[in-house]
MIBADO-159119 format. One record per residue (C-alpha): residue in three letters; x, y, z. Coordinates in steps of 0.05 Angstrom, whole numbers, padded with zeros to 5 digits, always signed. Last residue first. Example, Ala and Ser with C-alpha at 12.3 -4.5 7.8 and 13.67 -1.06 7.14 Angstrom:
BEGIN
SER+00273-00021+00143ALA+00246-00090+00156
//
This chain:
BEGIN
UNK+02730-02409-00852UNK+02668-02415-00832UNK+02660-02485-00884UNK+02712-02511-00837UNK+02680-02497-00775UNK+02620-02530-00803UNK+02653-02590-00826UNK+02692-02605-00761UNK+02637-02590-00713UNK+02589-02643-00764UNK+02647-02695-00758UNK+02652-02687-00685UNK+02567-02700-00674UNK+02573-02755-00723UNK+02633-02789-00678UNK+02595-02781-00613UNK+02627-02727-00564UNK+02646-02755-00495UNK+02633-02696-00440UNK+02690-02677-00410UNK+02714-02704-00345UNK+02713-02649-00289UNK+02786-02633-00251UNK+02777-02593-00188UNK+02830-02543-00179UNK+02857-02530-00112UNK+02843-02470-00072UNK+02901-02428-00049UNK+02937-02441+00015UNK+02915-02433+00093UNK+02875-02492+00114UNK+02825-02490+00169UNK+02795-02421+00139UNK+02729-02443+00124UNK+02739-02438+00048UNK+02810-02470+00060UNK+02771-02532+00095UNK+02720-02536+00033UNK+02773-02524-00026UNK+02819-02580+00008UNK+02747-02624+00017UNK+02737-02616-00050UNK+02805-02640-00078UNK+02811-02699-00021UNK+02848-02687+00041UNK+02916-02713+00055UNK+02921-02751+00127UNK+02999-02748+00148UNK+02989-02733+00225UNK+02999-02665+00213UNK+02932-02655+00168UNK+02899-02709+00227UNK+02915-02658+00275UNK+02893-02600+00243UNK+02828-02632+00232UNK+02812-02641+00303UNK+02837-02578+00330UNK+02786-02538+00266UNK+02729-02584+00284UNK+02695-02569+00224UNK+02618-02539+00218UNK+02593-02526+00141UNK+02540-02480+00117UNK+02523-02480+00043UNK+02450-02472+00057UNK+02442-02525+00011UNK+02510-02575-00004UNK+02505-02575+00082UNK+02573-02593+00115UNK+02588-02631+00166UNK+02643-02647+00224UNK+02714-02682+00235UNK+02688-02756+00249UNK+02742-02801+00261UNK+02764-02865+00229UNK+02719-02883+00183UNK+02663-02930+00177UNK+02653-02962+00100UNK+02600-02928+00070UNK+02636-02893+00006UNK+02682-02953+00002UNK+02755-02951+00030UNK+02815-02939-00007UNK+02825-02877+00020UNK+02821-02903+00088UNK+02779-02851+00134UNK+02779-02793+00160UNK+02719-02753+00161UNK+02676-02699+00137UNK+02604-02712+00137UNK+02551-02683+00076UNK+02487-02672+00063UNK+02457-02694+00006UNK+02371-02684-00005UNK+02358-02702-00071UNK+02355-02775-00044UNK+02357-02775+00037UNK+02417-02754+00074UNK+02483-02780+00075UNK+02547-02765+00041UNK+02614-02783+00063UNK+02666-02728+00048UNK+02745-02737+00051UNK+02804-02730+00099UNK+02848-02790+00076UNK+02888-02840+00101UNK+02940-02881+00075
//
């Protein structure tokens, strides 16, 4: 299946981004399929080629979570942004226990 995602490049502390199409399987470096445009994490400036990456959308390619919010953001894609789910931090045990005992000592 492919996927419209974003490949970073750029020297460390200094990521840029490409969007492309690519497996979704595929590593991080692997050579995709097409290359659809940039985008800058700085200046926050992205270019899309907006023919290019409508065609892939009807083709069947389903962009990643970021690269929904970043193609509806540039007006590509007309819905709502998507959510993007974050792991939570994992609490050690004592840190839990002393949350538990102060909240119930506040009460």
């Amino acid at each position: 299946m492919l996927a419209i995602k974003l490949q970073r490049i750029g020297k460390k502390h200094q990521p840029s981004y490409r969007l492309v199409v690519a497996e979704s399987r595929s590593k991080m470096a692997a050579p995709p399929v097409e290359d659809l445009g940039s985008y800058n994490s700085f200046t926050k400036k992205a270019t899309i080629k907006k023919d290019r990456t409508e065609y892939w959308l009807k083709t069947g390619a389903q962009p990643t979570v970021t690269a929904h919010n970043l193609l509806v953001k540039e007006g590509v894609v007309s819905s709502a942004k998507k959510a993007v789910k974050m792991p939570k931090p994992v609490q050690k045990q004592a840190e839990k226990a002393e949350a538990s005992a102060s909240a119930e000592a506040a009460a």
